[in-house]
C-alpha positions in Angstrom: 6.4 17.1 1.8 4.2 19.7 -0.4 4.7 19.2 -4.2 3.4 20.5 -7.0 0.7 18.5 -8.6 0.7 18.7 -12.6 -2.2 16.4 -13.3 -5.9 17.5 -12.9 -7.4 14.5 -10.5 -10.9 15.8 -10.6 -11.0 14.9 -14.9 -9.8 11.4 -13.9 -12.7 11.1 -10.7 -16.1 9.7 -11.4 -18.8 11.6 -9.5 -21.2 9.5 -7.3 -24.2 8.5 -9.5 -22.9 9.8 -12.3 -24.2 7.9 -15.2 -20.7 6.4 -17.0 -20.3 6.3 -20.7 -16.6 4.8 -21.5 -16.6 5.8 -24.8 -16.6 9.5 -24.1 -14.0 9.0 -22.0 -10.3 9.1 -23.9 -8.0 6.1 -24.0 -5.0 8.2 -24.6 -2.3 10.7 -23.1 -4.3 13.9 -22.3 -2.7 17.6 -22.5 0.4 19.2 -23.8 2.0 16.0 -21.7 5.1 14.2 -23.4 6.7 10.9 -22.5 9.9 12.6 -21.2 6.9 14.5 -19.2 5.5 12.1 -18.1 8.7 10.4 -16.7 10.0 13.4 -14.5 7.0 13.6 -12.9 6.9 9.7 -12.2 10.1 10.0 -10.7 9.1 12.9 -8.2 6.4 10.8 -7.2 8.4 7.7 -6.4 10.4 9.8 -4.2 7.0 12.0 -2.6 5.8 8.5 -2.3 8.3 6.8 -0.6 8.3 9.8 2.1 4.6 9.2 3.0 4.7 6.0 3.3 7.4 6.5 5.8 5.4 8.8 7.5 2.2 6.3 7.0 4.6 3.6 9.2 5.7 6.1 11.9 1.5 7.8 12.4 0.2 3.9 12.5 -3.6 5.4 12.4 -4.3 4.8 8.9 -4.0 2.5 6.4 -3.8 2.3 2.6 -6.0 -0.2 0.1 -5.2 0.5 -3.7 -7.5 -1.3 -6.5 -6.3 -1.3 -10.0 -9.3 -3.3 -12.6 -8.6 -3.4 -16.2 -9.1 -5.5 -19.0 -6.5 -7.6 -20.2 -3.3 -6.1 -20.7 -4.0 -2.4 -19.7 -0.7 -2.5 -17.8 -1.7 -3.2 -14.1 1.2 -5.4 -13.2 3.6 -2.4 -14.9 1.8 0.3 -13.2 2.4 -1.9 -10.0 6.1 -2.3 -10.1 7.1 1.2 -11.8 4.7 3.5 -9.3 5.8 1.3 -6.0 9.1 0.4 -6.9 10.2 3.5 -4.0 8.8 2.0 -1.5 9.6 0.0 1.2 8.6 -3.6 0.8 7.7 -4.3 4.2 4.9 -2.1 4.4 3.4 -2.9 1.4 1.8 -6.0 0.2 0.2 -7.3 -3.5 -2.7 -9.5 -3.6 -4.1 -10.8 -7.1 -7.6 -12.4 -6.9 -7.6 -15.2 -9.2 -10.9 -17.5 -9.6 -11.8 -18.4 -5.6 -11.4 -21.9 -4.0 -13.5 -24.2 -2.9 -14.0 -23.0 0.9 -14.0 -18.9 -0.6 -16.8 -19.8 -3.3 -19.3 -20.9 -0.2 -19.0 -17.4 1.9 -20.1 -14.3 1.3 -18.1 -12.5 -1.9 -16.9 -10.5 1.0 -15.3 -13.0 2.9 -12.3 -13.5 0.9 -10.7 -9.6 0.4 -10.8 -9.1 4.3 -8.0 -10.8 5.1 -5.7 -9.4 2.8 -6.5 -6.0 4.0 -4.1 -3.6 4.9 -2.9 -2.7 8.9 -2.7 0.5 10.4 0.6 1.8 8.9 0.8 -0.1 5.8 -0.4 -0.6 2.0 -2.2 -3.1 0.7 -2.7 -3.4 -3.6 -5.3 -5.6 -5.2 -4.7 -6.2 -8.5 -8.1 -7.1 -9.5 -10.5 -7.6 -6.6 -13.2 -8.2 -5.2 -15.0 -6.5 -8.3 -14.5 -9.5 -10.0 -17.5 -10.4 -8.3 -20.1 -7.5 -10.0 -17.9 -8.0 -14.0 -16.3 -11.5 -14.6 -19.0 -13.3 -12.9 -21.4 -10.7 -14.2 -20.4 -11.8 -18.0 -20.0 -15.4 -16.9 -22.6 -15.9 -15.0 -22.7 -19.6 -14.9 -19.9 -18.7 -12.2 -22.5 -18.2 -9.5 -23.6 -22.0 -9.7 -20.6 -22.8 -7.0 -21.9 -19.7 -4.5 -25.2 -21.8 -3.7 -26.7 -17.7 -3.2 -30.5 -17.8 -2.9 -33.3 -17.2 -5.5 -33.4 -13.7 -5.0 -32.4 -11.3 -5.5 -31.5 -12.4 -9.2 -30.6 -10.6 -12.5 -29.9 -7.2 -12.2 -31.4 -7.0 -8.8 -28.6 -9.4 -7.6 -25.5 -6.8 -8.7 -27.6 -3.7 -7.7 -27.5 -5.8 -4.7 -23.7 -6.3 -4.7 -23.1 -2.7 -5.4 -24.6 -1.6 -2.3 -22.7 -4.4 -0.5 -19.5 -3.2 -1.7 -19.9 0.3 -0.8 -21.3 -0.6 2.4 -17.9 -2.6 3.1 -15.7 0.4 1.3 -17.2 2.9 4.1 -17.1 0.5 6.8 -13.4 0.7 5.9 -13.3 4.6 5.0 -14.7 5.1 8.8 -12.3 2.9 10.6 -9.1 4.6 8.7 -8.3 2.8 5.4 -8.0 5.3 2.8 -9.6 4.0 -0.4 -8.2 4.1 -3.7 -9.6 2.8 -6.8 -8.3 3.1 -10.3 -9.8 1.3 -13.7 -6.6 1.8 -16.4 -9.2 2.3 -19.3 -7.4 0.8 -22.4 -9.0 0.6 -26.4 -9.6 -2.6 -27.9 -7.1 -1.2 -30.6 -4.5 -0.6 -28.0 -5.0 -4.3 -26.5 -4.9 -6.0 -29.9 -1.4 -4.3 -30.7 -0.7 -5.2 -26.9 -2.0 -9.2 -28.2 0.3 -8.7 -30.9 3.1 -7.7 -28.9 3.6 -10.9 -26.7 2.7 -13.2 -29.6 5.4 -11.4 -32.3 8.1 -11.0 -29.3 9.4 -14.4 -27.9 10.2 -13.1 -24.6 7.0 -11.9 -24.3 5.5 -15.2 -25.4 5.2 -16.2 -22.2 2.4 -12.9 -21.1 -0.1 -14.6 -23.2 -3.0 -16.4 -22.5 -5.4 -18.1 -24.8 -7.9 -17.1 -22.2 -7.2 -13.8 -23.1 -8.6 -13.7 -26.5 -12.0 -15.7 -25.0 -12.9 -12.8 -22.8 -11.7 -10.2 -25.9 -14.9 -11.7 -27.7 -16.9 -10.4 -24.4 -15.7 -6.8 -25.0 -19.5 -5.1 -24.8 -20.2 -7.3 -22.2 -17.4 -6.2 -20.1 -17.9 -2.2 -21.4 -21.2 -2.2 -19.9 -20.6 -4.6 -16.0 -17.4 -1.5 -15.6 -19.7 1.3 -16.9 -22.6 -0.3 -14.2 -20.0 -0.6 -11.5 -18.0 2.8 -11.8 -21.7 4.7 -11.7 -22.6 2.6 -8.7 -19.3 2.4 -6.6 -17.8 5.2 -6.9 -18.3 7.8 -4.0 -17.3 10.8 -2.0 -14.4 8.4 0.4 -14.3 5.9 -2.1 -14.1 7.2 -5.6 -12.8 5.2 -9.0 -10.1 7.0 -11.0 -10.6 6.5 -14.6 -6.8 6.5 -16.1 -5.9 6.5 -19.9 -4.3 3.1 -20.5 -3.4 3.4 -24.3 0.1 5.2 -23.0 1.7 2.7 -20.5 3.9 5.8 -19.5 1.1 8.2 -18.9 -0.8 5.6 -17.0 2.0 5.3 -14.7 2.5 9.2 -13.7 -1.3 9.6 -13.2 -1.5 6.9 -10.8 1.7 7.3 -8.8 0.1 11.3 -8.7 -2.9 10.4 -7.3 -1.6 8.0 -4.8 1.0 10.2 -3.7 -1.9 13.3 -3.2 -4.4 10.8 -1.6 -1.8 10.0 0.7 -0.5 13.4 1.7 -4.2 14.5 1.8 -4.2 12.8 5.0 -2.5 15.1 6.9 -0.8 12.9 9.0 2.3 13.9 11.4 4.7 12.3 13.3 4.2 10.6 16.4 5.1 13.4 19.0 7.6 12.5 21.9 6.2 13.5 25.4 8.7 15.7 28.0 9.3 13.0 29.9 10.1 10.5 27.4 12.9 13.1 25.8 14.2 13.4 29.1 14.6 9.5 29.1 16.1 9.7 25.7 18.8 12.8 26.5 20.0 10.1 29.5 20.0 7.4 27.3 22.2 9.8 25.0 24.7 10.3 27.9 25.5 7.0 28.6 25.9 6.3 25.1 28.5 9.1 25.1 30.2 8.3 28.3 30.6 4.8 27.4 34.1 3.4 27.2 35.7 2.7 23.3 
């Protein structure tokens, strides 16, 4: 299953600790890349992909949890359906985290992801997450009225606090075999105003928009600085965030399918082997199968 990789993962990784300034970091296709590039390389990677997961199902020891954050429209559902759309649906599973419910707002922010989490053998994508919880709510944070949380800590004790929470939880699941992936599809305010334009100029793409969409837009510096904050804070040696140009929906969607593929692979997992005795049970079976009767 060895493949050549074209794309450079380290200039996409951030480094633990690693103080995060999104506007040095490019919106847009990087290298001598083109779009017909970027396509053939997609494509191997549906088909590399489709071959771990396989192999994923048949080892059963580890599982896989894929994050995708963004601002609005920097392609997550897109990236979703082009870079999975090898693999086999039963062993793979989408959650989208929408604003929690009544019974979810009153546990722990923790609470609600766990049961969506992948078993041994399988994929699980969140598209958005649990992050929500150190950026939305960071921006809005009349949100945190419902949770009933204590005094302290508060202000930016309170998300220092969730960042340790979340990568205690991220190696909790690193250590019991859930291979962590984390990607933030980094799109220009530029690109999403065209991207605006798009769905209100193009009736059949009337129905992508929300008005909501243009509130949060007015947020923009706000939001820059909660996913600066949480990349520096979250992203770690087992659990590292993959910051992926989002300006170049075709792009996007080779890096990520790359990277999930190589994570994947990375594992080094192998077959379930077959003991002597059980292929001597099998090569029986085989014979009365053969000298069965037409």
């Amino acid at each position: 299953m060895s493949k050549r990789h074209q794309f450079d993962h380290k200039s996409f990784r951030i480094h633990p600790g690693k103080a995060v300034k999104l506007d040095d970091i490019s919106t847009e296709a990087q290298g001598d890349f083109t779009k017909s590039d970027a396509k053939n390389e997609l494509k191997k990677d549906i088909e590399a992909l489709a071959q771990a997961q396989a192999l994923l199902w048949a080892n059963g020891t580890r599982a896989v949890l894929i994050i995708l954050q963004a601002m609005d429209a920097a392609g997550k559902d897109g990236t979703i359906r082009h870079v999975m759309s090898g693999v086999n649906p039963q062993g793979c599973s989408v959650h989208g985290f929408k604003a929690p419910t009544s019974e979810e707002v009153l546990h722990h922010f923790l609470w609600r992801p766990r049961k969506y989490l992948p078993a041994k053998g399988q994929i699980a994508i969140f598209n958005r997450s649990y992050y929500e919880e150190v950026l939305v709510v960071r921006v809005h944070p009349q949100f945190l009225e419902p949770q009933r949380l204590p005094a302290e800590p508060s202000g930016d004790a309170l998300w220092k606090s969730r960042f340790k929470d979340i990568v205690a939880f991220e190696d909790h699941l690193t250590r019991n075999g859930t291979c962590v992936i984390k990607f933030f599809l980094h799109v220009s305010k530029r690109e999403q105003k065209q991207r605006f334009l798009d769905r209100l100029d193009e009736p059949e793409k009337n129905w992508k928009f929300s008005d909501a969409d243009i509130k949060e837009r007015g947020y923009w510096k706000d939001y820059r600085r909660a996913y600066e904050e949480m990349l520096e804070h979250t992203s770690t040696e087992a659990a590292p965030w993959y910051v992926v140009p989002a300006d170049n929906k075709w792009y996007t969607r080779a890096v990520v399918a790359d990277i999930i593929t190589n994570r994947i692979q990375s594992l080094g997992l192998k077959p379930p082997s077959v003991s002597d005795e059980r292929r001597a049970e099998l090569a029986e079976t085989r014979k009365r199968l053969i000298a069965e009767e037409d």
